[in-house]
Legacy VTK file of the C-alpha trace (Angstrom):
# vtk DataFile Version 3.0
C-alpha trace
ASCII
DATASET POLYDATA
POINTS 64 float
-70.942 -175.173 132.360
-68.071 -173.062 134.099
-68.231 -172.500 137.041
-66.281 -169.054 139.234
-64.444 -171.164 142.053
-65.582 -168.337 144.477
-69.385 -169.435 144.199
-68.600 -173.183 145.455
-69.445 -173.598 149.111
-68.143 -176.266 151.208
-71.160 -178.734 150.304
-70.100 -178.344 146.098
-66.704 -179.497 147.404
-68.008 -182.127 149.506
-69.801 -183.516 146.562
-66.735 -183.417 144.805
-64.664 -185.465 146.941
-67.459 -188.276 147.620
-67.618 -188.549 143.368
-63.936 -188.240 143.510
-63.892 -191.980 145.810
-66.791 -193.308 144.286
-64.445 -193.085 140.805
-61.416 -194.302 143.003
-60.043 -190.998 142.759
-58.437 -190.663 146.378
-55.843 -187.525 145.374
-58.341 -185.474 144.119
-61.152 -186.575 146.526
-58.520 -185.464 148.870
-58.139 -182.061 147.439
-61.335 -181.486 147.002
-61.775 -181.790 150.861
-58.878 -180.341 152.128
-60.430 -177.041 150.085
-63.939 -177.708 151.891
-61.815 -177.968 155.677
-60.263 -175.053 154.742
-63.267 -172.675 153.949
-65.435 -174.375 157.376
-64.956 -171.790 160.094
-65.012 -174.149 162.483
-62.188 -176.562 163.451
-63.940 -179.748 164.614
-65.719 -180.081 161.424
-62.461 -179.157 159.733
-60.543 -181.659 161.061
-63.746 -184.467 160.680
-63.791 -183.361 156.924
-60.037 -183.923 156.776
-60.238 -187.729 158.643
-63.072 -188.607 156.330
-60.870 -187.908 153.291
-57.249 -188.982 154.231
-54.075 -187.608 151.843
-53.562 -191.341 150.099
-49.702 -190.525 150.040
-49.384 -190.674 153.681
-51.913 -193.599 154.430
-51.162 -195.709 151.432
-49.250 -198.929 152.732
-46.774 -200.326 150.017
-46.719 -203.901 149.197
-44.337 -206.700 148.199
LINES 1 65
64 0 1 2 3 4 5 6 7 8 9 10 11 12 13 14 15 16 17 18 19 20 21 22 23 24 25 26 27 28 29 30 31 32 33 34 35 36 37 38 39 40 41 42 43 44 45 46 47 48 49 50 51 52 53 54 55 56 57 58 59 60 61 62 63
């Protein structure tokens, strides 16, 4: 089923993002929750939805 983007809340996103890790996805799990920070109105759970689902290009740690 299609879905309009515009009918997702922040909790659809959410969901997203936690299947997105569980199938060691961590870009899109990423996208998905930078998308549910930026529809949150407020900016502590913003930025705890953000920590929770760190971009993987700027924590990833490269190895010899």
């Amino acid at each position: 089923m299609t879905r309009d983007p515009a009918d997702l809340t922040v909790a659809d996103y959410l969901d997203g993002a936690r299947e997105m890790t569980a199938a060691d996805r961590p870009y899109l799990a990423h996208l998905l929750a930078e998308e549910a920070a930026r529809r949150t109105a407020d900016p502590a759970t913003a930025a705890g939805i953000r920590a929770s689902f760190p971009d993987p290009a700027i924590t990833r740690t490269e190895s010899d």
